[in-house]
N, C-alpha and C positions, 0 to 999 in steps of 0.2 A: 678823304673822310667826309664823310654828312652828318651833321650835325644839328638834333632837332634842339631849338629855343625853346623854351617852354616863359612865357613872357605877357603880361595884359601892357603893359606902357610901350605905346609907338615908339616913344627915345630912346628906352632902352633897349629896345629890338634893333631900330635904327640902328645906333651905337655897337651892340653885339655883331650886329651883319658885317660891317664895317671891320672889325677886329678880327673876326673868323675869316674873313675873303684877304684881307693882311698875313695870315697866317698861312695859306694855301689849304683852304678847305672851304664847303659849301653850305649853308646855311638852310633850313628850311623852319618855318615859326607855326607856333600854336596858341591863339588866344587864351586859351580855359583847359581845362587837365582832361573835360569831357573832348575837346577838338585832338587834344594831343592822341589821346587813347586811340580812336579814328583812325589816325596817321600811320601809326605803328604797326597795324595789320599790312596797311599797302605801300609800306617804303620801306627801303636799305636802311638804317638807321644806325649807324658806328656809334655813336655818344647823344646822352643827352644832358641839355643845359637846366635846369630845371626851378623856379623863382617858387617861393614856400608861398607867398600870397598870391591868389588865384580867385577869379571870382567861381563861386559854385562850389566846387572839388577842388581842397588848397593842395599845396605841394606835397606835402604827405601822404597824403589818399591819394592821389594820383600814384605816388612811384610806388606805392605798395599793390594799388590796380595794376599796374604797367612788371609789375616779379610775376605775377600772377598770371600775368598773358604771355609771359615771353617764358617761363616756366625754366626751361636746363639751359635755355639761352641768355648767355651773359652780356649785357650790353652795360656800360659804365654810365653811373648817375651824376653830376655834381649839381650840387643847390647851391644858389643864389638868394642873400638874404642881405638885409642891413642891421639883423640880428644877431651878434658876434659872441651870444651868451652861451658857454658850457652846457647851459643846457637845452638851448637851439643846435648846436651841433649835436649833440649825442641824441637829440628829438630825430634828427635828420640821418644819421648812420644807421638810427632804430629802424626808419622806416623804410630802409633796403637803399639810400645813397651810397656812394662812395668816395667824396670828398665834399669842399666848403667854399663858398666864394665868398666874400665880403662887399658889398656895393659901397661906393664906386668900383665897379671891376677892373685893376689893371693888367692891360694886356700882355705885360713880361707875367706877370702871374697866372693867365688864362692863358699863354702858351705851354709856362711850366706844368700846368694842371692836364692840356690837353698830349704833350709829347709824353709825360707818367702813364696818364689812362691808356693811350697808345701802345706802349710797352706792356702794359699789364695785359691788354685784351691781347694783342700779337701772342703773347704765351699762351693764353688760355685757347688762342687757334691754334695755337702749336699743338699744345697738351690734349686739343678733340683730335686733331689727325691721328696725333700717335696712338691715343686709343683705338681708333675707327680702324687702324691695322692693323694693333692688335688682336682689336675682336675678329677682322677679316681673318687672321694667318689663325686662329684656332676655330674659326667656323670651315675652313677650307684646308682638303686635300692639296698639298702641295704642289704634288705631281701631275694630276689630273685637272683641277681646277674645281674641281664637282666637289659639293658638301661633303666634308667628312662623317663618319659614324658617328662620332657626337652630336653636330648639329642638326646631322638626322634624328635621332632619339630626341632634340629635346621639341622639334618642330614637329616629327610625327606625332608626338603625343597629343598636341594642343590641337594639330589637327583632325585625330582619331576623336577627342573629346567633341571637335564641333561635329562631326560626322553623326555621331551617338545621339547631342541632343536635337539635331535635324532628320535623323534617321533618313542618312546619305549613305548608297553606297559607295562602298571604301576598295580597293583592289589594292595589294601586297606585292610588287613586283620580284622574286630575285634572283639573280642571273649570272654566272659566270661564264668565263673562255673556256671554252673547249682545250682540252690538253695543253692548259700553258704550260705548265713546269715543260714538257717538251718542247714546247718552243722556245722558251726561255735555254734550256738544255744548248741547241743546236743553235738559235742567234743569236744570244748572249745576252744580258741584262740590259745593254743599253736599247738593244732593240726591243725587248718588251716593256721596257718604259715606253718609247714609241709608240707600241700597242697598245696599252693602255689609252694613252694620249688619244689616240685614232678612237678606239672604240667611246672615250667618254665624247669627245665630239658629239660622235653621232647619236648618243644620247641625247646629249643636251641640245641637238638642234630638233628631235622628237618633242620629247617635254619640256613643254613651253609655257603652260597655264602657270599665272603668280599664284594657287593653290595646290600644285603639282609641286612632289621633292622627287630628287633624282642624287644619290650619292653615291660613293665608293665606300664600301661595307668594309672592303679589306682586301690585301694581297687584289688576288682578279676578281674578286666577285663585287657584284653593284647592286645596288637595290632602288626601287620605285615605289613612291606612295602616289596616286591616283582619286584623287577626291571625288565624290560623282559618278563614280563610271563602272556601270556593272560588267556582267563577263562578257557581251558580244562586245566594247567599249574596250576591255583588256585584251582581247584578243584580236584587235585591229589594232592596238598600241605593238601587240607584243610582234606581229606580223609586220608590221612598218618596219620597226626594230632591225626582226632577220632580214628583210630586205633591205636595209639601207646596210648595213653590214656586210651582204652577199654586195652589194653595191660597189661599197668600197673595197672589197678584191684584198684585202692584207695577205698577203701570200702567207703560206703554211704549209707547207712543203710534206711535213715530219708528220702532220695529221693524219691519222686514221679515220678520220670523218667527212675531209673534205681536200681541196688543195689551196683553202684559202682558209682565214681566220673565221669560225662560225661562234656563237653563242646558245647554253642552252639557259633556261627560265620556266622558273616556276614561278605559281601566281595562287591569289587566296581571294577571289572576291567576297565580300560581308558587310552585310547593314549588321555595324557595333552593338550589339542590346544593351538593356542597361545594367545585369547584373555580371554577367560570365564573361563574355567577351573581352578579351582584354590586346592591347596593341603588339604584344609578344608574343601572343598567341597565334595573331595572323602570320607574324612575321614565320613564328616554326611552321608552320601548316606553306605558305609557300617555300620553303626551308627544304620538306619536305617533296613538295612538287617538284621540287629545282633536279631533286636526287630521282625520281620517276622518271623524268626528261632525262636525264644523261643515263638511265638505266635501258630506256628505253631507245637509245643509238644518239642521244645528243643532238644539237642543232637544230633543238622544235620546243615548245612550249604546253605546259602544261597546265592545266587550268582546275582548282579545286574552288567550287562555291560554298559556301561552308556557312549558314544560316542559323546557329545554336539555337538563337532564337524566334520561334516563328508566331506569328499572328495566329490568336485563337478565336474565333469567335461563339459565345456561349447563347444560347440562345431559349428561352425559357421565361415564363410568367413567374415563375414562384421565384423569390431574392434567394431563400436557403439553397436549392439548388444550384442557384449561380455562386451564391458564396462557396458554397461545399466545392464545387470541381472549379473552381475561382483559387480557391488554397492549394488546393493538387497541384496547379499548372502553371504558380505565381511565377516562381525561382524558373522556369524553362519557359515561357512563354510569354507574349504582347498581349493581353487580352484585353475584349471587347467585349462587352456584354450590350445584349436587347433584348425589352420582353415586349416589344408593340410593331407588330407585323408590318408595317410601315418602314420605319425606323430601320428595321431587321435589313428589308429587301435595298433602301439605299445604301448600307454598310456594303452589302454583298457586292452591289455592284461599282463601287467607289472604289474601296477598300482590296477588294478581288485577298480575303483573309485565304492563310493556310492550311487552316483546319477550321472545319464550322461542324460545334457541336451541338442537336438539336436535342431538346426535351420533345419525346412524341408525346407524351400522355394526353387523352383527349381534354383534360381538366387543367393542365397548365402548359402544352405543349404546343410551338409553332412551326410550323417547316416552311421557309421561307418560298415565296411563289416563287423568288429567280433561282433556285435549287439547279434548275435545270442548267441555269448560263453556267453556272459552276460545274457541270459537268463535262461541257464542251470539249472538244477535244485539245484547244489552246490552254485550257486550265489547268492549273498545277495540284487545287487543293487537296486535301484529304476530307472526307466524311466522317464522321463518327456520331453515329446515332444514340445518345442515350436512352437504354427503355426502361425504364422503372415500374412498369405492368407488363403480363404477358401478353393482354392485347392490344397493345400500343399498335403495333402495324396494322391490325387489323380495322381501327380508327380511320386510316386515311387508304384506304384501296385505292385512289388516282395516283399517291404517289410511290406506291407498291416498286413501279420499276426504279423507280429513283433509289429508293434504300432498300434494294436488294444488294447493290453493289457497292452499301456502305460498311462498316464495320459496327457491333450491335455491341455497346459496352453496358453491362448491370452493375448499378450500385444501388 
């Protein structure tokens, strides 16, 4: 056990070192409550010895500093005083101690003090283990090793929420064996526990990022949350996957799909928005992919991107305008608004929005100069030209070919 002194008098430091190295333990000292504080960050600390008078920061304000830093961590206080008043001790228990010394210290009594504290902290390690496996055996699947459902649900949530307000994309993995009941049928239960076991393996030697969940859904089916990683991202997840599976060879004899144990999987990529989108929803929507894949022979992946929410960009001089199709598109869209042609042409090109709606009107309307990079062929946007006069196109004849091929919405 180490045990820090907390001590301004050489004697009685002296003295204490002397009686704790008697005792079979190691001593380490701290002048002032501010050196003590110091110490505690970068030492082992089993007990501390703790004197109420202190130059600076007395005994008090230090172990109440010292609850404060060591927070769910319990380390045993006792004070040291020549103060033996009721209400010097209960000053001293107030202030987060845990028992009382009386100076002169006798050392059958600082053994007695420290073999108590000893027992009390040995329980209280007892009592975090036994937690810590508890929490372990209901965060984890028994069988498989991999998160269970529950601790999926409550990690994906926190993780879809930082997703949403980093506007990350997020991918929905979910995947089962192919024809277990059959195989289970013909090798028996203990072999598809086996299988299980195989296949979460090779899960969990895929998915590896400490932002990455990888669990067991239920019966055979498994699921993956994928922080980050859009659909070329999932789809070189989901591909590793079948080949490390086709890899492993688990014979399967009874399959109609293969002669060895395959996987099908469905998937949901989506940057989360902030109103509709919700972490259940990705999960159905790969739910749903899962069942396209094995509708469609099993053993491949399927991949739905599913963006409810898209970037809008409004673009227009006049505010009521922008407010007016600003309220239409709140509840379904990201928007962005610019009315300074500048402004406009950086968003466009930074930003790469999925829909850019322009006001043509020669009197309040812009059509951004990089209109064109937007139409490229790597571009995904949509156009939608507002025209609020009939000769709104006829304003801009250079960019006639550009919004020919946009769609011409009147309000």
């Amino acid at each position: 056990m180490q045990i820090l002194v907390v001590e301004d008098s050489s004697t009685l430091r002296a003295g204490m070192k002397t009686m704790i190295a008697s005792l079979g333990h190691s001593a380490v000292f701290a002048k002032s409550g501010e050196e003590a504080l110091q110490m505690v960050g970068s030492l082992s600390i089993d007990m501390i010895i703790m004197d109420i008078e202190l130059p600076g920061l007395d005994g008090y304000e230090t172990t109440m500093l010292f609850r404060e830093a060591l927070c769910d961590h319990w380390v045993p206080i006792i004070f040291v005083t020549g103060n033996s008043s009721d209400d010097s001790v209960l000053k001293a228990i107030d202030a987060g101690g845990d028992d009382y010394l009386v100076k002169p210290v006798s050392q059958t009594l600082l053994q007695a003090k420290i073999i108590a504290m000893q027992r009390i902290a040995d329980m209280q390690a007892n009592l975090h283990e036994l937690n810590r496996k508890l929490s372990e055996q209901s965060e984890t699947d028994p069988l498989t090793g991999l998160s269970n459902r529950r601790y999926f649900n409550l990690r994906a949530v926190d993780q879809f929420e930082t997703a949403r307000r980093m506007a990350l994309s997020v991918a929905i993995m979910m995947m089962d064996i192919d024809q277990f009941k059959v195989y289970n049928d013909n090798y028996g239960h203990l072999q598809g526990d086996s299988c299980l076991q195989q296949v979460s393996r090779v899960l969990k030697s895929i998915v590896r990022r400490n932002t990455d969940l990888v669990a067991r859904f239920g019966g055979e089916e498994f699921i993956i949350m994928l922080q980050d990683c859009d659909a070329n991202g999932a789809q070189m997840i989901a591909d590793e996957i079948m080949a490390a599976i086709d890899q492993a060879a688990i014979p399967h004899e009874y399959s109609a799909v293969s002669d060895h144990v395959t996987l099908s999987i469905g998937v949901c990529v989506i940057v989360p928005d902030r109103n509709l989108v919700e972490l259940q929803d990705c999960i159905k929507i790969a739910d749903e992919q899962l069942y396209k894949a094995k509708n469609r022979g099993r053993a491949q992946a399927v991949i739905e991107q599913s963006n409810k929410m898209k970037t809008t960009l409004i673009v227009s001089r006049e505010p009521e305008t922008i407010k007016s199709i600003g309220k239409v598109l709140t509840s379904k869209s990201i928007i962005i608004t610019s009315s300074d042609q500048e402004e406009c042409n950086e968003i466009i090109t930074q930003v790469h929005p999925d829909i850019v709606i322009c006001d043509v009107r020669p009197e309040t309307g812009i059509v951004p100069d990089d209109l064109s990079l937007l139409m490229a062929p790597d571009r995904q946007s949509d156009f939608i030209v507002v025209e609020l006069s009939s000769g709104a196109q006829k304003s801009y004849p250079d960019k006639s070919s550009l919004l020919s091929d946009s769609h011409i919405l009147s309000i």
